[in-house]
C-alpha atoms as one frame of an Amber mdcrd trajectory, in Angstrom:
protein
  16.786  34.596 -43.937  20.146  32.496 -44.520  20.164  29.180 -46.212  20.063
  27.439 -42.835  16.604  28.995 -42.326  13.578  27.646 -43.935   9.709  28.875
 -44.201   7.103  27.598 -45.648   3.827  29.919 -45.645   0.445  28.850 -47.110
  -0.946  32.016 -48.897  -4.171  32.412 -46.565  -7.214  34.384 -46.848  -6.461
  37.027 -49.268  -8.922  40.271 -49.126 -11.316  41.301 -51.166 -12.855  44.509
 -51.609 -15.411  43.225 -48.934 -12.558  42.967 -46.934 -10.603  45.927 -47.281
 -14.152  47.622 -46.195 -14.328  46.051 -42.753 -16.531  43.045 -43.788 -13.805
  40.209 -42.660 -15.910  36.993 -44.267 -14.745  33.314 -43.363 -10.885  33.290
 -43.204  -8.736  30.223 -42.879  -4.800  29.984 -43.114  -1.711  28.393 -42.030
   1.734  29.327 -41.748   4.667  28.045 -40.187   8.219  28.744 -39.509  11.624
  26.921 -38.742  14.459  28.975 -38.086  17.649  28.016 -36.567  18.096  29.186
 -32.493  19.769  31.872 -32.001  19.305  35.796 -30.978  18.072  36.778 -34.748
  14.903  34.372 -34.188  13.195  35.993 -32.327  12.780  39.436 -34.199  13.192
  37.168 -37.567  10.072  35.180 -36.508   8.537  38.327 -35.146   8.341  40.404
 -38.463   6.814  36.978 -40.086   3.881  37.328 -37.552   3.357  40.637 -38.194
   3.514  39.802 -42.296   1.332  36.991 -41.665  -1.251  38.566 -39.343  -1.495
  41.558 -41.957  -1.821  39.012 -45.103  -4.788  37.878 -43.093  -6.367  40.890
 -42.472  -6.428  40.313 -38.958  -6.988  43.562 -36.654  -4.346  45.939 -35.667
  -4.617  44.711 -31.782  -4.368  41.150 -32.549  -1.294  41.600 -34.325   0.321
  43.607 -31.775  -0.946  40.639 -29.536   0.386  38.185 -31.741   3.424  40.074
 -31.987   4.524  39.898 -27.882   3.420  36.242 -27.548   5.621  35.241 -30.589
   8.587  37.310 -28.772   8.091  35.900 -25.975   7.712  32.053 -26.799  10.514
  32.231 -29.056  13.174  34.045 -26.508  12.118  31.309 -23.794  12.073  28.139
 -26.579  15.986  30.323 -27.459  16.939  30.627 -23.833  16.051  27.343 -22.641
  16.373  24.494 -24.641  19.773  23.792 -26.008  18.286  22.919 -29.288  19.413
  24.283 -32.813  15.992  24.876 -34.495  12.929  26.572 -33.298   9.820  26.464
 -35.065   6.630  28.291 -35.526   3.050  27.287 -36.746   0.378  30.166 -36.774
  -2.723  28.886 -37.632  -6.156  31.065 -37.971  -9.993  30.392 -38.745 -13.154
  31.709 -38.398 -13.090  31.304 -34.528  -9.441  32.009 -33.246  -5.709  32.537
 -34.108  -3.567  29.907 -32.897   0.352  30.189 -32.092   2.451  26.796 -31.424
   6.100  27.243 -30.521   8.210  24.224 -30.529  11.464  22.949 -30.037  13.355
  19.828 -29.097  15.619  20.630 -26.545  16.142  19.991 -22.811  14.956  22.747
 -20.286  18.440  24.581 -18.982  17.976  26.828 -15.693  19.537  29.680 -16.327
  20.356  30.204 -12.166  20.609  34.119 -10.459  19.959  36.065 -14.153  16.249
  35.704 -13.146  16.526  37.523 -10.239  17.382  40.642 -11.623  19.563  43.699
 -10.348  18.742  43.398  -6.341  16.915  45.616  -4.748  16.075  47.599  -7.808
  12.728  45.930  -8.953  14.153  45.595 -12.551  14.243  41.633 -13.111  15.516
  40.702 -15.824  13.206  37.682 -17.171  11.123  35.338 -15.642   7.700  37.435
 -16.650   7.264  36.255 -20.326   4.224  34.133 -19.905   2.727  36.422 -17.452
   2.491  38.780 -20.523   1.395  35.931 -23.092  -1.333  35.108 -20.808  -3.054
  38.359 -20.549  -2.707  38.289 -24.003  -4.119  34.985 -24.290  -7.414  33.216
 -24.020  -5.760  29.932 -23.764  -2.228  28.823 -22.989  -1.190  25.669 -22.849
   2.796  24.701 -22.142   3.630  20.587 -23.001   6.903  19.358 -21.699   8.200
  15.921 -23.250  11.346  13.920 -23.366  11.151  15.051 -27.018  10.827  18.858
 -26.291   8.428  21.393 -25.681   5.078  23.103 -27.064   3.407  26.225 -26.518
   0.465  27.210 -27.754  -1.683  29.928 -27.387  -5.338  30.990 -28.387  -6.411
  33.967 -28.884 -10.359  34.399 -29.585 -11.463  36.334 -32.473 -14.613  38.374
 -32.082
């Protein structure tokens, strides 16, 4: 990360033997993330989910999960919103992983580049949060005068 970058993550659940041999136990944890906007975000944030979902023990399929929605929600909060700094919070407990994705930028249409090459069915964007939400059990997009949040659940079982 460069010196304009800054994380802060909360050490989290760490396993036990219990753990390493499938019995999970209560788990709690926080981490979160502010990195400046920008094309390395999104695979900068990216590899912190994936550190952050393994120092939680979390399953292999939630992290790959976890993984797509945190692409995803960055590259639109990068796209989109004008603003310098991006920021993450992943949150888990005993229940659910949460993902929150904010910035404070104003919403920028980006015009044609959504439509894609035409007549070759290749679009180029525009189907992000159609693949957070079938990763998703909840998703949840706020738009303010001060920005925007997106957060996602996704159950634990």
């Amino acid at each position: 990360m460069t010196t304009s970058e800054r994380s802060r993550l909360s050490p989290g659940p760490q396993p036990s033997r219990d753990d390493e041999q499938g019995d999970r136990g209560p788990r709690h944890g926080a981490a979160v993330f502010a990195v400046t906007a920008g094309a390395g975000s999104v695979p900068i944030l990216r590899r912190l989910t994936r550190q952050t979902s393994r120092r939680w023990n979390l399953p292999g399929a939630v992290e790959q999960a976890l993984a797509v929605i945190v692409t995803e929600l960055v590259t639109n909060a990068v796209r989109h919103s004008g603003n310098p700094v991006v920021t993450l919070l992943l949150t888990v407990d005993d229940r659910a992983v949460t993902v929150r994705v904010t910035d404070r930028g104003r919403r920028r249409r980006l015009g044609s580049r959504r439509a894609g090459v035409a007549g070759s069915g290749r679009a180029r964007g525009g189907r992000g949060l159609q693949l957070v939400e079938a990763y998703a059990s909840k998703l949840t997009v706020l738009r303010t005068r001060a920005g925007t949040l997106a957060a996602v659940d996704i159950v634990l079982v």
